[in-house]
Each structure stands twice: as structure tokens, then as C-alpha cells.
MIVO-193302 format. One record per residue (C-alpha): residue in one letter; chain; x, y, z. Coordinates in steps of 0.2 Angstrom, whole numbers, plus 5000, padded with zeros to 4 digits. Each point is the difference from the previous one (the first is absolute). Layout:
N
resn,chain,u,v,w
a,A,X,Y,Z
...
***
This chain:
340
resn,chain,u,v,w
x,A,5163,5559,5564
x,A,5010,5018,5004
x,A,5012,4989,5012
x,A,5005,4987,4986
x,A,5000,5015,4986
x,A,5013,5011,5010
x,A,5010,4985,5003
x,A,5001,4994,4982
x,A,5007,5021,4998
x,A,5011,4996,5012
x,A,5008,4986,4995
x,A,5000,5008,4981
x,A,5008,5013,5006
x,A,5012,4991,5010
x,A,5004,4990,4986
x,A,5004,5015,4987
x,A,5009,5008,5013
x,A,5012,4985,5001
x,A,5001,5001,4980
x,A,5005,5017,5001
x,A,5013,5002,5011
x,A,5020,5002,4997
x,A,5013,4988,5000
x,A,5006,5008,5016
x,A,4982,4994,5009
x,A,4996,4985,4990
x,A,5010,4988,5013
x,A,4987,5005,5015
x,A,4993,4986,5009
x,A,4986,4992,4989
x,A,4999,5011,4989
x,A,5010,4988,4983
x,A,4986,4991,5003
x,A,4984,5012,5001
x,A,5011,5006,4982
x,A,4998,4982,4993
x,A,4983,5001,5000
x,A,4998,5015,4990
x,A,4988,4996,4986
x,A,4988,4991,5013
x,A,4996,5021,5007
x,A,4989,5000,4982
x,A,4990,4988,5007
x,A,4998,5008,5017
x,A,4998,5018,4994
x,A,4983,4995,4989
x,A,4993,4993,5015
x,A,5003,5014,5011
x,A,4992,5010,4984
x,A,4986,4988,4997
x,A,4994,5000,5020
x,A,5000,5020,5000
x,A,4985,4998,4986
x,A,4990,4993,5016
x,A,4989,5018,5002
x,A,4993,4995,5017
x,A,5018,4994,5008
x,A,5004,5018,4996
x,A,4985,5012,5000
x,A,5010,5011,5016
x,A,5019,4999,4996
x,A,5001,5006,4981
x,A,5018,5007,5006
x,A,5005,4981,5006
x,A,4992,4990,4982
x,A,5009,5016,4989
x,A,5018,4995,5011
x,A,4999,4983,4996
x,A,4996,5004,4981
x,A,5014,5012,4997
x,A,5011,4986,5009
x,A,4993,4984,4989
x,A,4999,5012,4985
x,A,5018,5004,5001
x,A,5006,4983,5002
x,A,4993,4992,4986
x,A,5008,5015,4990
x,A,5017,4995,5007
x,A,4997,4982,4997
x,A,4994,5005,4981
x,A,5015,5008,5000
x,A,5012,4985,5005
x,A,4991,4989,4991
x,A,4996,5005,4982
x,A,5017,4998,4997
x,A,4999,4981,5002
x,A,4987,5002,4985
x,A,5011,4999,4986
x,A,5018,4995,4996
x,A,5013,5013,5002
x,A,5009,5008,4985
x,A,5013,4989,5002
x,A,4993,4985,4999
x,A,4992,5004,4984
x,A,5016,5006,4994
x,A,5007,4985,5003
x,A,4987,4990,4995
x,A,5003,5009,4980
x,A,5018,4996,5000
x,A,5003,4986,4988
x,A,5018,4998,5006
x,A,4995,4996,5018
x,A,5002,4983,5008
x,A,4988,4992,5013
x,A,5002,4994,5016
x,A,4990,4991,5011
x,A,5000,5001,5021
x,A,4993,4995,5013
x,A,5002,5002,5019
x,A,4992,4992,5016
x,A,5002,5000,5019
x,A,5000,4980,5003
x,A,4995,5005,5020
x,A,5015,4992,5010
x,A,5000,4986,4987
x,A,4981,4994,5002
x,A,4995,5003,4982
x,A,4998,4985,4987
x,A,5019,4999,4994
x,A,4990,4990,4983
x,A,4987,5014,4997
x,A,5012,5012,4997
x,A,5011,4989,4988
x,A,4985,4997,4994
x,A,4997,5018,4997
x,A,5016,5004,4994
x,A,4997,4985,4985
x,A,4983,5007,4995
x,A,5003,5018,4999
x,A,5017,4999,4991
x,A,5009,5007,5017
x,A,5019,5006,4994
x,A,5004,5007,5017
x,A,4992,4995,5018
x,A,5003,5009,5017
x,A,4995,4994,5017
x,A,5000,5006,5016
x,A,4999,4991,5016
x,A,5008,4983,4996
x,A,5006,4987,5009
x,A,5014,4987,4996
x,A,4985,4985,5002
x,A,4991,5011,4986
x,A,5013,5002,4988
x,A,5002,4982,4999
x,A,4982,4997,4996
x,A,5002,5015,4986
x,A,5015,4988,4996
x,A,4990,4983,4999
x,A,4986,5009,4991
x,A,5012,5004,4985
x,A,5004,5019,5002
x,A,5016,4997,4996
x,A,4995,4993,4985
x,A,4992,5015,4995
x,A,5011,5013,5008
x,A,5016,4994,5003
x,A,5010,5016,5005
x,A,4997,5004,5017
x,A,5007,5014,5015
x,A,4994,4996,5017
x,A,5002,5009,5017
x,A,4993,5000,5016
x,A,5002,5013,5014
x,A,4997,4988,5016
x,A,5003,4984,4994
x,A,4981,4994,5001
x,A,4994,5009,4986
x,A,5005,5008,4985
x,A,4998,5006,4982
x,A,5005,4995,4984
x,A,5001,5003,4982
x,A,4997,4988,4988
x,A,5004,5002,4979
x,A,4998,4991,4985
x,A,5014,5013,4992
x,A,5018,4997,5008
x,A,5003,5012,5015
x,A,5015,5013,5001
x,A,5006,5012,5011
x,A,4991,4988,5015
x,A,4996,5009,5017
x,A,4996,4991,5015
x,A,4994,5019,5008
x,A,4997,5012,4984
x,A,4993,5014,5012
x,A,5009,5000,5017
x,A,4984,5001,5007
x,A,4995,5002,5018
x,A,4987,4986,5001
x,A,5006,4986,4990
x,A,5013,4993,4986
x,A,4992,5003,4981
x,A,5010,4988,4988
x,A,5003,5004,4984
x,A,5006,4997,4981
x,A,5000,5010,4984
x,A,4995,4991,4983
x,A,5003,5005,4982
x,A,4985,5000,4989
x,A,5001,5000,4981
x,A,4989,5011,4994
x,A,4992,4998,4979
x,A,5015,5012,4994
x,A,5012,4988,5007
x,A,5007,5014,5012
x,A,5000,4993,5020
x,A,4993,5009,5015
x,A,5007,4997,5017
x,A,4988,4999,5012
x,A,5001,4999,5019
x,A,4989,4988,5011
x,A,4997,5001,5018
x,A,4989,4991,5014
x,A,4991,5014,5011
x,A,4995,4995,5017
x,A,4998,5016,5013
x,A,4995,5000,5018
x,A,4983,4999,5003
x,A,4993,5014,5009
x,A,4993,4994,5017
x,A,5002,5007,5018
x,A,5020,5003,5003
x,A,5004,4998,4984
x,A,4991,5015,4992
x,A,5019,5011,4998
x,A,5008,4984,4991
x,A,4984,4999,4990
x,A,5004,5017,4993
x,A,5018,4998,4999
x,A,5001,4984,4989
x,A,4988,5004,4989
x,A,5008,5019,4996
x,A,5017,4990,5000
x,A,4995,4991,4984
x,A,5001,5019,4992
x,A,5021,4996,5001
x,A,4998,4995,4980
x,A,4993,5016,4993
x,A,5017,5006,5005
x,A,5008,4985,4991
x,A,4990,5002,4984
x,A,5006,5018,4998
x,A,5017,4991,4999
x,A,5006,4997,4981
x,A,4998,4983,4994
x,A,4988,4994,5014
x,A,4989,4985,4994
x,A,4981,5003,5002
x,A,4992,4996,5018
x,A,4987,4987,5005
x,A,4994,5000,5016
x,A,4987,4988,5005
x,A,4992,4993,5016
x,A,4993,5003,5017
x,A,5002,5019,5003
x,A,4990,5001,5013
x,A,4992,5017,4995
x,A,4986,5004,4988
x,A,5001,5017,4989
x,A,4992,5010,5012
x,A,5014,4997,5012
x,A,5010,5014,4998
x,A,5017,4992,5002
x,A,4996,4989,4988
x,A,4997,5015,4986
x,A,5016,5009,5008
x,A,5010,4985,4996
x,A,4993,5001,4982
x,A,5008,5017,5000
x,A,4981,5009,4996
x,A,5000,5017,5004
x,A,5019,5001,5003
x,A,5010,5014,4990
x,A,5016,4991,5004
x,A,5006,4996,4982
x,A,5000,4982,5001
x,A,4988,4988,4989
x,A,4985,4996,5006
x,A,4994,4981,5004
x,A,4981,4995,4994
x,A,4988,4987,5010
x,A,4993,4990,4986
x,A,4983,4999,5008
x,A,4998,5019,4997
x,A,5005,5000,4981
x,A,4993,4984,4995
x,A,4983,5007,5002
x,A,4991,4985,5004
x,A,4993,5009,5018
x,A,5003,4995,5016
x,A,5012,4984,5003
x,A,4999,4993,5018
x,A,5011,4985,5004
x,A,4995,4999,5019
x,A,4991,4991,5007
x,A,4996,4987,4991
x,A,4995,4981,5004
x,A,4990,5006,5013
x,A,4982,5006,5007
x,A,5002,5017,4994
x,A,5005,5004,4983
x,A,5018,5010,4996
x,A,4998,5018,5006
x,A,5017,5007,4996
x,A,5013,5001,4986
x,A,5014,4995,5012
x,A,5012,4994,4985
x,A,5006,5007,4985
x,A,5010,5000,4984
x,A,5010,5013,4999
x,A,5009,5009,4985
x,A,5011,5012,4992
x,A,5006,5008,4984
x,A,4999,4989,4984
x,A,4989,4987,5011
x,A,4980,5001,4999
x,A,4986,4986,5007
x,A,4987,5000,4987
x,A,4990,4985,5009
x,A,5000,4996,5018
x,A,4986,4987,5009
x,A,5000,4991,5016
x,A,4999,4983,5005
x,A,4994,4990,5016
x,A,5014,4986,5006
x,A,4995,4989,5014
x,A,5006,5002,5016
x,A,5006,5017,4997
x,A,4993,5015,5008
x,A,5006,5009,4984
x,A,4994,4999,4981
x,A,5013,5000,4989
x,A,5003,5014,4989
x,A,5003,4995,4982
x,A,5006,5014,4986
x,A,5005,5001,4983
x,A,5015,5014,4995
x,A,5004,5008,4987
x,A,5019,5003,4997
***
């Protein structure tokens, strides 16, 4: 019983460690992905408590059983601390949600894994939920003509495609006409994020630009673990751009391949930065509807990490977001509503 406590404090603190550490450490081997996992340390911290409650187990090594309660004790205290916040909807949101002049929009993204997912289940989706924009990551040219046969462009008929090795690619998909088209809005290190900016009407008849783009980072996996970093603090580019006069509102949506307790991916939100610039909001956080993982999914074990996002900025708010489980993909997809 000792042996197995001390090892769950080991791995808890191994885990919070990983939390806790700077951009300038976050890219060390395997530690993205002991940080993905961050909430899971709750669960590990009260069983290293609940197994020092054992008085026989430790009847001669008080010193050892009062360690590993001052470690479990202070993990769930940081864990309370990153987690209340997923409680309750930001400020922003409920702002947002009072504004009578605001217009609705309504998103969703999904990783389609190398083009395995069910092409019909997400048109499907798209037709039942009232989907305005779709971004998908992964495609494949085979795909996009089973989108195509299923009627997505029916529903969505403005589209910016791109694909960084000519196997797989990303795309954005509208049912509002598409300006300003990028194939490669970000530049980024890892791969080509399309993207489009639509005008929406809001109730006073004035129109808000808003800027769309398909995410899709490097995963972080042994070799990788410096372009992991790099491509997701790339995306932080358009905090810079929205300082600009007359920049449209950002979207960013997809497969960041970072969870919030990856600390490029907060840098790139610009949180904690006194640099001036606006700063970006992950939807998940402000919505306040908890813990939103999105991988994996369709398998034995049930999604453990909050791997893609919708992102936000300035006069754009998610009031609602919700997962759903497409066949064939390793990824739910991530439906939201915002509020222009």
C-alpha cells in the first residue's frame, strides 16, 4: 500500500510540475503530454490522501504519510484553483449574452483523421445544428468529394481550402460569402490554415466583420516536441493584427493540439503578457460549461483532453459550446454558438 501511495505522489507531482512550468521549459521531452492530462492529478491526489487514512500502513513513518498529504493537499488546491474558473461563464460572455443588438453565429470544427470520419455524419450535423461555418482539419481530396456528394455545398457553399503536403489538408466552409480568402492565414511552421472573413448583420443593422480560420498545430510527439511549441505560439501573430485599426474580429477554430494547461497555448492567448496587444479567449474557459475534451473519442477509453478549441477576440463571445462524436474520427467535433 506505501509502494502504490508514494507512486500515485509521484506521478501528481510530476503532473503539476509539468502544469507549472514556463513557456521556455514546456517543449521538454514528454512533458506537453504529462500537461494534457492535468485535471486527471484531482483524481490521483485523493487517492494518495485516501490511502494515508490506512493507520496500520503507516503506524512508524508519520514523516513519510504527513509528505504525501502536504503534496496531495496542495494539488488539489492548484487544481481548485484552475478549475473553478470553468464553473461559470466569464463576464464577457454574459455581457454579450445582454446585448440586444448582437448577432449569433454558429460553429463547429473537427479533425476528420486523414479523411476516415463519416463525410454524411457531419453534413448531417451541419443540417441539425444550424451550422453557419464548418472548419476541418485533416482532409483528404476523396473526402471532400463525399462532403460534396453528401450536400455540404448545399448548405455551405463558400469554401477556402489548403493543404500543406498535398495528402491532407484543411478547409473552411460558410454559408455567408467568403472575403479576403487565405490559403495560409498564419504562416505557420506546421501546416497551412485557410481562411475567410464574413459580414454579419447584427439586430441594428450595423455589420461586423469577422475573421474565420482552420487551426491545425503540430502534435507534440518525440522529435517534434520544438515545432509543437512553435506552431501553436505562432497563432499568437493576430493579437498583433487586432491591435491594427479596422481589423475584423478573429475566429480561430480546430485542432490546436494543446489543452489550457499548456503554457504555449495560454501565451499565444496573450494571458499574463503586459505587451499592449488584445488578448485572444478560449471559448471553453468562458463558456462555463466545465471541462470540454474532444480527444479521444470513438474509442475504449473516453476523451481525456480538451485538444481543440474555439477561440476568440474583442466584440466576439461563445455563449454555448458542446461536443459531438463523428464516426471514424478520433476527434469530437466542437460545436459553438457566438455572439457578435
Amino acid at each position: 500500500m506505501r509502494v502504490i501511495t508514494w507512486l500515485l505522489a509521484a506521478i501528481t507531482t510530476t503532473g503539476i510540475v509539468a502544469r507549472l512550468l514556463p513557456v521556455s521549459l514546456s517543449d521538454l521531452p514528454f512533458l506537453p503530454i504529462l500537461a494534457a492530462v492535468t485535471p486527471l492529478y484531482a483524481a490521483t491526489a485523493v487517492l494518495a490522501l485516501a490511502l494515508t487514512l490506512a493507520p496500520r500502513a503507516w503506524r512508524h513513518r508519520r514523516v513519510s504519510r504527513r509528505i504525501i498529504r502536504i503534496v496531495a493537499a496542495a494539488a488539489l488546491a492548484l487544481e481548485a484553483l484552475w478549475l473553478t474558473p470553468l464553473a461559470s461563464p466569464s463576464s464577457r460572455v454574459e455581457a454579450a449574452q445582454a446585448n440586444s443588438d448582437a448577432a449569433s453565429l454558429r460553429v463547429m470544427t473537427c479533425n476528420v483523421y486523414k479523411g476516415a470520419a463519416s463525410a454524411g455524419d457531419i453534413v448531417a450535423a451541419v443540417r441539425e445544428q444550424h451550422v453557419q461555418v464548418l472548419a476541418l482539419q485533416e482532409t483528404t481530396v476523396p473526402f471532400v468529394d463525399a462532403l460534396k456528394a453528401a450536400g455540404l455545398d448545399e448548405l455551405l457553399p463558400y469554401s477556402e481550402r489548403s493543404s500543406s503536403d498535398g495528402v491532407y489538408g484543411n478547409g473552411v466552409w460558410s454559408a455567408l460569402p467568403l472575403a479576403d480568402v487565405a490559403s495560409d492565414d498564419i504562416g505557420s511552421s506546421a501546416s497551412a490554415m485557410p481562411a475567410g472573413t464574413v459580414d454579419v448583420t447584427r439586430a441594428d443593422g450595423s455589420v461586423a466583420r469577422v475573421r474565420l480560420v482552420s487551426v491545425h498545430t503540430c502534435s507534440p510527439q518525440p522529435g517534434y516536441w520544438g515545432l509543437w511549441r512553435r506552431s501553436v505560439e505562432e497563432i499568437g501573430v493576430v493579437r498583433a493584427r487586432l491591435a491594427a485599426a479596422g481589423s475584423p474580429g478573429y475566429v480561430l477554430l480546430g485542432d490546436f493540439n494543446a489543452t489550457y494547461d499548456h503554457a504555449p497555448f495560454r501565451a499565444m492567448l496573450g494571458e499574463g503578457k503586459a505587451d499592449g496587444l488584445p488578448t485572444l479567449h478560449d471559448a471553453a474557459r468562458e463558456a462555463g460549461q466545465g471541462l470540454v475534451p474532444t480527444w479521444p473519442s470513438g474509442g475504449a477509453v473516453p476523451a481525456l483532453c480538451g485538444i481543440d478549441h474555439v477561440v476568440t477576440s474583442g466584440g466576439v463571445a461563445a455563449t454555448d459550446l458542446q461536443t459531438l462524436a463523428i464516426p471514424g474520427s478520433d476527434h469530437a467535433a466542437l460545436l459553438a454558438t457566438l455572439v457578435v
